[in-house]
One Martini backbone bead per residue (centre of mass of N, CA, C, O) as a GRO file, in nm:
protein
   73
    1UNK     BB    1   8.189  15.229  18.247
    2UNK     BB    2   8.046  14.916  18.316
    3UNK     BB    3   7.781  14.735  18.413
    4UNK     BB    4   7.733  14.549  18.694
    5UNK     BB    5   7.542  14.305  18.840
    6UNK     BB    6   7.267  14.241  18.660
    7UNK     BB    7   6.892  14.302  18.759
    8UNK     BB    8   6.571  14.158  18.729
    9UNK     BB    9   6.243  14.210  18.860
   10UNK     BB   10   5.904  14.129  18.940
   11UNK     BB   11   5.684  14.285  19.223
   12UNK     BB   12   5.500  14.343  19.457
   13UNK     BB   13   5.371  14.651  19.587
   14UNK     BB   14   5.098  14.772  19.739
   15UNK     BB   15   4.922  14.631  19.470
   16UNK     BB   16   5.200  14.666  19.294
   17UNK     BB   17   5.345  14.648  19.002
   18UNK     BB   18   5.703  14.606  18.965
   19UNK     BB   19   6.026  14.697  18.887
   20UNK     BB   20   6.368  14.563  19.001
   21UNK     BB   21   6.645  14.733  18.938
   22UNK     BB   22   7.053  14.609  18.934
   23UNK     BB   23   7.361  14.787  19.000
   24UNK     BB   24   7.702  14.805  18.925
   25UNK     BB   25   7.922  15.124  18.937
   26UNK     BB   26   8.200  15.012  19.048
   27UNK     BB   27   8.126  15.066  19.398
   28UNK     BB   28   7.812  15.093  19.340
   29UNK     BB   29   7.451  15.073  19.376
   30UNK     BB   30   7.193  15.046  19.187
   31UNK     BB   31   6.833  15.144  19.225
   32UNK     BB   32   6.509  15.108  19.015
   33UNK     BB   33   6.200  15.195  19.080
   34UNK     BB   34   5.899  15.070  18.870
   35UNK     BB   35   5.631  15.079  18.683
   36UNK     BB   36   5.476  14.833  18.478
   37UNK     BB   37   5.279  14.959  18.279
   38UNK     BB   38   5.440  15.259  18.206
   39UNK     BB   39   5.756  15.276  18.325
   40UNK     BB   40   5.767  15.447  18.574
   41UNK     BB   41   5.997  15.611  18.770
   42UNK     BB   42   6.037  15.641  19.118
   43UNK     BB   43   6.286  15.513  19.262
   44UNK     BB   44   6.573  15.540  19.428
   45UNK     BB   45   6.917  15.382  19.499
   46UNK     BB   46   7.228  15.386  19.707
   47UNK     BB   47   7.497  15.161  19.745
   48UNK     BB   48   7.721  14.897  19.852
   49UNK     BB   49   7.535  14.705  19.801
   50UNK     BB   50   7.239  14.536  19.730
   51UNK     BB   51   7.092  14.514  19.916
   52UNK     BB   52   7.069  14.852  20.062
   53UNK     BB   53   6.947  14.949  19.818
   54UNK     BB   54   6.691  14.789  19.762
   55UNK     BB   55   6.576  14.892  20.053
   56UNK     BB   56   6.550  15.192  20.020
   57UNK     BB   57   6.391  15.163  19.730
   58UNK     BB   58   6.144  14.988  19.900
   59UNK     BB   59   6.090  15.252  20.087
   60UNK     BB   60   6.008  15.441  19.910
   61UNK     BB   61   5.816  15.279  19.708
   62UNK     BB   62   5.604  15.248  19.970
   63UNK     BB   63   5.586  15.542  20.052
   64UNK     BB   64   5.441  15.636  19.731
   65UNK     BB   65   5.187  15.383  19.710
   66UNK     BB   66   5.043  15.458  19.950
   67UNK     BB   67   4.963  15.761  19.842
   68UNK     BB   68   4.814  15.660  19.646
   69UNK     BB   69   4.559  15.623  19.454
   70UNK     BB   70   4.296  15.319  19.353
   71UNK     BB   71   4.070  15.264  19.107
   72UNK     BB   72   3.784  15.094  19.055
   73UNK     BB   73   3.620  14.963  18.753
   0.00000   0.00000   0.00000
């Protein structure tokens, strides 16, 4: 099985940059959100459709993100 309709793009979530991939094999839809940084994966979600992955896995991105202490240098 080969991963299709593949797309890539990095977005600010909670004032960090992230990327978020998008694929689909079979039929689900899998989404991965990472740190652009260090390119730590920290959320993932599946789904029916390529909306409904992506919004799993920026809900979970989001109440991660705000988690986080961010210190400034």
């Amino acid at each position: 099985m080969k991963p299709e309709d593949y797309s890539r793009r990095q977005q600010e979530l909670g004032g960090w940059q992230v990327t978020i991939e998008t694929y689909k094999l079979g039929d689900v839809y899998h989404c991965i959100i990472a740190n652009v940084d260090p390119g730590a994966r920290f959320a993932r979600a599946d789904g029916p459709t390529r909306e409904e992955a992506e919004r799993v896995a920026i809900e979970k991105a989001t109440r991660h993100l705000a988690q986080t202490r961010k210190f400034e240098v």
